[in-house]
C-alpha positions in Angstrom: -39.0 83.6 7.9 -36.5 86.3 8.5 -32.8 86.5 7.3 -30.2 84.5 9.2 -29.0 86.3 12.7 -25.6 88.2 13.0 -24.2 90.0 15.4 -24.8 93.1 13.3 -28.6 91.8 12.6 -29.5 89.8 15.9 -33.3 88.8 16.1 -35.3 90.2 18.9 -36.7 87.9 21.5 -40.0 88.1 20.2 -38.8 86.4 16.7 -37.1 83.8 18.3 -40.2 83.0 20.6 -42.4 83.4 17.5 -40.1 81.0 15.4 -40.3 78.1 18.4 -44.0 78.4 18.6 -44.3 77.7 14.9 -42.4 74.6 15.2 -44.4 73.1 18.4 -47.4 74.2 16.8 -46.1 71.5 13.7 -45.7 68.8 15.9 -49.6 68.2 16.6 -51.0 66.3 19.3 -48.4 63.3 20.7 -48.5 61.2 23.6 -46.8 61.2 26.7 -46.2 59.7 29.8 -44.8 61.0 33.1 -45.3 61.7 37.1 -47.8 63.5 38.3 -45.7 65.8 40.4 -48.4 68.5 40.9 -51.8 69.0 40.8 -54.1 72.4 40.9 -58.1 72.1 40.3 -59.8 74.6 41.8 -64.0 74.3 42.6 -65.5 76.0 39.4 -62.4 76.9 37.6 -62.7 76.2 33.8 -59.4 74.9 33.6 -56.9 72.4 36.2 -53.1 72.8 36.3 -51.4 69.1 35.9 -47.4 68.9 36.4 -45.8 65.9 34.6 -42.3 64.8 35.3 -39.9 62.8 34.1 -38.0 60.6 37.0 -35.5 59.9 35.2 -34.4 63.2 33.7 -35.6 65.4 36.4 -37.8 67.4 33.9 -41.1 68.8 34.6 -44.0 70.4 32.2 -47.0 71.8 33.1 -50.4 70.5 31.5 -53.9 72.3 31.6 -56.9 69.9 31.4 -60.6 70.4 31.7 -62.5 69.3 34.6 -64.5 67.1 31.7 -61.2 65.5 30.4 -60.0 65.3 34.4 -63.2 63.3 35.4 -63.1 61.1 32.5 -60.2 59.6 33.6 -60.3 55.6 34.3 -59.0 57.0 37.8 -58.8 60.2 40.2 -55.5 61.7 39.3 -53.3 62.0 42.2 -50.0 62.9 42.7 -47.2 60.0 42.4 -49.4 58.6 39.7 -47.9 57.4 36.3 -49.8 58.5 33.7 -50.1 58.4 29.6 -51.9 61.6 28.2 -52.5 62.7 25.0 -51.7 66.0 24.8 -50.9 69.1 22.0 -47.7 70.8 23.1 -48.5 74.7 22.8 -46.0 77.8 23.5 -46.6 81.0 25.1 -45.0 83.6 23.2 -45.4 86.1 25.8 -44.0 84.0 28.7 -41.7 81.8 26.6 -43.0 78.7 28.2 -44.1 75.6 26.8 -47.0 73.5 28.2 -49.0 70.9 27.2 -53.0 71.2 26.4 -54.7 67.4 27.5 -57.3 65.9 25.3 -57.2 62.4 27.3 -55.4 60.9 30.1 -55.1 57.6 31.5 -53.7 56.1 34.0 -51.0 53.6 33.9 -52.2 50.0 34.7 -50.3 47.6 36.7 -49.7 44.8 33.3 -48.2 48.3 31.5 -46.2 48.6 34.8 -44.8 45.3 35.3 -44.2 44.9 31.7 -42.1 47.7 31.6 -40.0 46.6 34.3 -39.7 43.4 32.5 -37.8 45.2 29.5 -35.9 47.3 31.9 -34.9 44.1 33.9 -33.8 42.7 30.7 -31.7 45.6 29.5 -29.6 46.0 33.0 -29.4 42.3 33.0 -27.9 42.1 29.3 -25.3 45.4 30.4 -24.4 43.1 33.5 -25.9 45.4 36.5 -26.9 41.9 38.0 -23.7 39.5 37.5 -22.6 38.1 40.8 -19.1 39.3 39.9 -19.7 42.5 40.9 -20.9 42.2 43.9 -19.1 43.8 46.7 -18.4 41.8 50.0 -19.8 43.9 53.0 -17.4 44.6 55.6 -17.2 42.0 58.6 -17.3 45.4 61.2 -18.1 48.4 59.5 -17.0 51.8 61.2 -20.2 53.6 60.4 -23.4 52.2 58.3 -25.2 54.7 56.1 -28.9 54.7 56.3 -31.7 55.8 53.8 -35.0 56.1 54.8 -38.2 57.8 55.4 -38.7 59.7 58.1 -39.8 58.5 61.6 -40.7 55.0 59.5 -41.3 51.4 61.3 -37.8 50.8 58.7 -35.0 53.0 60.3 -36.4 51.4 63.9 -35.9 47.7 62.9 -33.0 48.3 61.3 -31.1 50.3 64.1 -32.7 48.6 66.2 -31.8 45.3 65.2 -28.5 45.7 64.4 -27.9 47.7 67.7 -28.9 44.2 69.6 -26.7 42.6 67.9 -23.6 45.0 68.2 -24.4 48.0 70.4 -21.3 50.1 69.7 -22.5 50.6 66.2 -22.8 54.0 64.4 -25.4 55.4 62.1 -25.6 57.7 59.5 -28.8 58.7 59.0 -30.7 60.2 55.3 -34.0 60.2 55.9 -35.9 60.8 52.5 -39.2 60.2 50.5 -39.4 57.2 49.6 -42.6 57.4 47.6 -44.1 60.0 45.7 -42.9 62.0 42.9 -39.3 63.0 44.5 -38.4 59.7 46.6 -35.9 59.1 43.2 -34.2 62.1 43.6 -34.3 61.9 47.0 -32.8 58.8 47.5 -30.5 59.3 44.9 -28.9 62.5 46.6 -28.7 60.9 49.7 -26.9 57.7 48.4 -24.5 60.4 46.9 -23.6 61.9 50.1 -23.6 58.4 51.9 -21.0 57.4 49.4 -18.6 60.3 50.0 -18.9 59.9 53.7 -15.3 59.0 54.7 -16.3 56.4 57.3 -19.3 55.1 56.0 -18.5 51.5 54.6 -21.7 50.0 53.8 -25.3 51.5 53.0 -28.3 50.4 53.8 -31.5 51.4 51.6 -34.3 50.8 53.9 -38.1 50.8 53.2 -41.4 48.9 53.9 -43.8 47.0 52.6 -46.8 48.5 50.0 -48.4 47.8 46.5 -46.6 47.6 43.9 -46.8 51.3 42.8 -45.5 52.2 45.9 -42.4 50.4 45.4 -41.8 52.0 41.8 -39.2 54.6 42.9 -36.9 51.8 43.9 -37.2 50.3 40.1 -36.7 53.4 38.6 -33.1 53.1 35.9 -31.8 56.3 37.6 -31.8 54.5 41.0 -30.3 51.6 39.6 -28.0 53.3 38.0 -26.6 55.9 41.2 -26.3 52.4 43.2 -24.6 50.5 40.7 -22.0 53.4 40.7 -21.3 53.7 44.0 -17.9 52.8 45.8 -19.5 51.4 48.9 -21.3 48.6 49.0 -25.0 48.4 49.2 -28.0 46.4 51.2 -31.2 46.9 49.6 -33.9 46.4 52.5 -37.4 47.1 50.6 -40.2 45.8 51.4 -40.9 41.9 52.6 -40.2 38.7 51.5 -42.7 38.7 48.9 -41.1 42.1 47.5 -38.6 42.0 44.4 -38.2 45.8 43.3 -35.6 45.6 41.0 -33.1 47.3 43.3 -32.6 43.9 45.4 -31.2 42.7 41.7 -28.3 45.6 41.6 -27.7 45.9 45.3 -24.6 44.2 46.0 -26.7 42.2 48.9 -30.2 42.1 49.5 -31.9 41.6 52.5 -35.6 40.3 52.8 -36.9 42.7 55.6 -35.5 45.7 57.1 -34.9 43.7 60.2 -32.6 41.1 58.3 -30.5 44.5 56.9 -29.6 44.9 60.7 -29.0 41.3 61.1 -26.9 41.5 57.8 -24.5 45.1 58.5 -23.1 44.2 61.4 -22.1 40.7 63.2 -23.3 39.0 66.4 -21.5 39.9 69.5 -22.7 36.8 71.4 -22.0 34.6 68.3 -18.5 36.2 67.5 -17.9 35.7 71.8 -18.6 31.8 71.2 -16.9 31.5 68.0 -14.0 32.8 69.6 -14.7 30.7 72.8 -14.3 27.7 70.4 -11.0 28.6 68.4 -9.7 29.3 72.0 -10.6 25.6 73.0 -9.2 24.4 69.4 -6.4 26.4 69.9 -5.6 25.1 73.8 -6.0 21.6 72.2 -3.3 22.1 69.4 -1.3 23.3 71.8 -2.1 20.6 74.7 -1.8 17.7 72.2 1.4 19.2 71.1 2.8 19.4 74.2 1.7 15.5 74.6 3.7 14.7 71.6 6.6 16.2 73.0 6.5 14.7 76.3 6.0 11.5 74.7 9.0 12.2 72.6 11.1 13.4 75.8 10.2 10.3 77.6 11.0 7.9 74.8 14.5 9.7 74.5 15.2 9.6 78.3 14.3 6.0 78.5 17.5 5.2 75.8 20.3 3.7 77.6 22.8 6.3 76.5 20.4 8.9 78.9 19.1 7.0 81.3 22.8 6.3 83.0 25.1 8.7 81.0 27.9 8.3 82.9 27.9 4.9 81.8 28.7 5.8 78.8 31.0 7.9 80.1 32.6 5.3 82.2 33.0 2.7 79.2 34.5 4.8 77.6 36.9 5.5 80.2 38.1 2.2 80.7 38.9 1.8 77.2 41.1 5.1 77.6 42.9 3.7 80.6 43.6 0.0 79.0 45.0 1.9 75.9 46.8 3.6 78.1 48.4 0.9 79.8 49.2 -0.9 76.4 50.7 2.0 74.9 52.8 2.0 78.0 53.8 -1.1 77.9 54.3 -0.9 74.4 56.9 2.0 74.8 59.0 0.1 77.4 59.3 -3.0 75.6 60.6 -1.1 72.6 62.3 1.0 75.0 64.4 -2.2 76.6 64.6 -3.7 73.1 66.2 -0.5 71.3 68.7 -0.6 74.5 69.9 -3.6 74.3 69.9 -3.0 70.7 72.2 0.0 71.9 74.3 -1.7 74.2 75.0 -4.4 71.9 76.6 -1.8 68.8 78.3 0.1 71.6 80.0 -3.0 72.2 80.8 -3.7 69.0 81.6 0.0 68.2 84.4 -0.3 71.5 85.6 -3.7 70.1 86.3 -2.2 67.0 87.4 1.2 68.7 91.2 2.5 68.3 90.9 3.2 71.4 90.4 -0.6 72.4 93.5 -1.2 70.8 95.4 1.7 72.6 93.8 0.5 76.0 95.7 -3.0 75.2 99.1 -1.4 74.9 99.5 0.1 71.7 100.5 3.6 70.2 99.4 5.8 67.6 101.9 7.9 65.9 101.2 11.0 64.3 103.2 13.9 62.3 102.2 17.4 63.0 100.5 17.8 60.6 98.0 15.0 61.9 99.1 12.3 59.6 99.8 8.9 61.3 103.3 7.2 61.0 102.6 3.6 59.3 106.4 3.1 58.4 109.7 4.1 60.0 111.2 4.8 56.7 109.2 7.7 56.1 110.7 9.9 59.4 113.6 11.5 59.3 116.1 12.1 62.4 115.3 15.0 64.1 111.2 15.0 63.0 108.9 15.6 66.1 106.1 13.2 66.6 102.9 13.1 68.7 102.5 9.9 70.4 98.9 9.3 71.6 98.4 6.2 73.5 95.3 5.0 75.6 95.3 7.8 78.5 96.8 10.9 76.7 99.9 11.9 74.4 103.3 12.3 74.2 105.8 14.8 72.1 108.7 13.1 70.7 111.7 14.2 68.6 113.2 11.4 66.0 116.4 10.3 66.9 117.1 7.5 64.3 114.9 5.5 62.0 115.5 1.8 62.1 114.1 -0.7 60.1 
């Protein structure tokens, strides 16, 4: 084992290599399971070149296997296949590479298969991947619906097809991808990715046929799952038929049984929406006619009260009344009128018949000084004092010339 490394004492490449093929050499023989991705066997070559990957990781290693080991396999190996080998890692020093040397494969049986996606059903389940509450509603009119399929596949034509019968101003985008195989995850994946960040896709549609159950693996696989479940826009998962439940249908926020229902699904009836509006028109035209009823009916009923069916009726009463209080205040005002004269004439007789003046008119005098006071007694004026005399048609100045008594 050499010292410890410093950037004054670095180890060459070689001891590094050397050190990491001493501790895969430690780990012995293990087992493993992955993809066959790759497969190179060549007529009379000692040795076949097997490459294994890991779906979920997007990691690949290369394995060498005998022909012997190769044909004792329980099945041919083909490529797609899930397979459990048991294998002894080994490094090359010279290449830096690792690889892994096969004493026995098999392949993957459908109970292993279904079993596993029993416990990964359970696990997304239990981290709530499936709860209804997360489902996204799909938009009633969507400006542009993303599609992923395979290419030239009886799935893009049913659902374009179908969904362009029932609304034929609809846009696609299009991904088509692998959708079996060794990269049909990836490849779905990346597609989904670029769906999402389109700016007028609103919903995606992941589209595929029927098959075996094998087939349909890529659309169980956790990193699938896992890119739909974080996507903003909503997604239809369209795999298979009816009798088809890859595990995708459980995270998708809808899930259609066929292809063709995803087309029914995305985008609405134009012949249904034309008679569901036909019949919210003829609702409509009957709130508004029975409306109008109610009103008439109201408009009669009002017309038909005697104070509008002859207004000036009304008008004429009320007229009358106005002229006979008319007449009675009239009436009223000269009877008080004759009564307060009378009433007059009666305390202007008095008044006169109490009057000075009365008394003047019969003969009588009234004496005043100058100074406006009235002579009551003859002793009171001196000879020589001038008087005023007033009697009953004017006045006369006198001078005193003796007082008698």
């Amino acid at each position: 084992m050499p010292g410890p490394s410093s950037a004054e004492e670095p180890w060459p490449v070689r001891t590094v290599s050397r050190l990491i093929g001493d501790w895969v050499a430690r780990l012995g023989t293990v087992w493993v399971e992955g993809q066959v991705t790759g497969l190179s066997r060549r007529p009379g070559a000692s040795v076949a070149f097997v490459t294994l990957r890991d779906p979920a990781a997007d990691v690949s290693l290369t394995m060498t296997a005998t022909p012997a080991i190769l044909d004792a396999a329980e099945t041919p190996l083909a490529e797609g296949q899930q397979v459990v080998v048991h294998a002894k890692p080994s490094w090359y020093l010279s290449r830096g590479t690792l690889s892994l040397q096969a004493v026995e494969i098999r392949a993957v049986g459908l109970g292993a298969l279904l079993a596993r996606l029993e416990r990964l059903r359970a696990l997304l389940a239990q981290e709530g991947l499936f709860a209804p509450e997360r489902k996204r509603p799909l938009p009633f009119l969507p400006r542009v619906v993303g599609l992923v399929c395979g290419r030239e596949s009886d799935a893009e034509h049913d659902v374009v097809e179908n969904a362009r019968r029932r609304w034929a101003a609809v846009r696609f985008e299009i991904r088509e991808v692998p959708v079996q195989g060794p990269y049909a995850v990836t490849s779905v994946i990346d597609a989904l990715a670029s769906l999402d960040r389109h700016p007028e896709v609103d919903v995606i549609v992941v589209a595929r046929g029927g098959g075996d159950v094998q087939e349909l693996l890529p659309f169980s696989d956790e990193a699938l799952l896992r890119a739909v479940a974080a996507t903003r826009t909503p997604v239809v998962s369209a795999i298979g038929h009816e009798q088809h439940t890859p595990l995708l249908d459980l995270v998708a926020d809808r899930r259609a049984s066929t292809p063709t229902d995803a087309g029914k699904i995305v985008v609405p009836d134009v012949a249904e929406e034309q008679q569901r509006i036909l019949a919210l028109r003829r609702a409509a035209w009957r709130c508004v006619a029975q409306r109008i009823e109610r009103e008439q009916a109201f408009l009669n009923a009002a017309r038909s009260r005697p104070v509008l069916a002859d207004p000036h009726r009304e008008v004429d009463r009320r007229a009358a009344e106005v002229v006979g209080l008319s007449e009675r205040a009239r009436r009223v005002v000269a009877h008080r009128l004759d009564q307060e004269s009378r009433d007059v004439t009666t305390a202007l007789a008095r008044v006169t018949a109490l009057s000075p003046k009365a008394t003047l008119d019969r003969g009588y005098a009234v004496v005043q000084r100058p100074d406006g006071g009235v002579v009551t007694s003859a002793a009171g004026v001196e000879p020589g004092t001038d008087l005023a005399v007033r009697l009953a048609d004017g006045a006369l100045d006198v001078t005193v010339s003796a007082a008698r008594t």
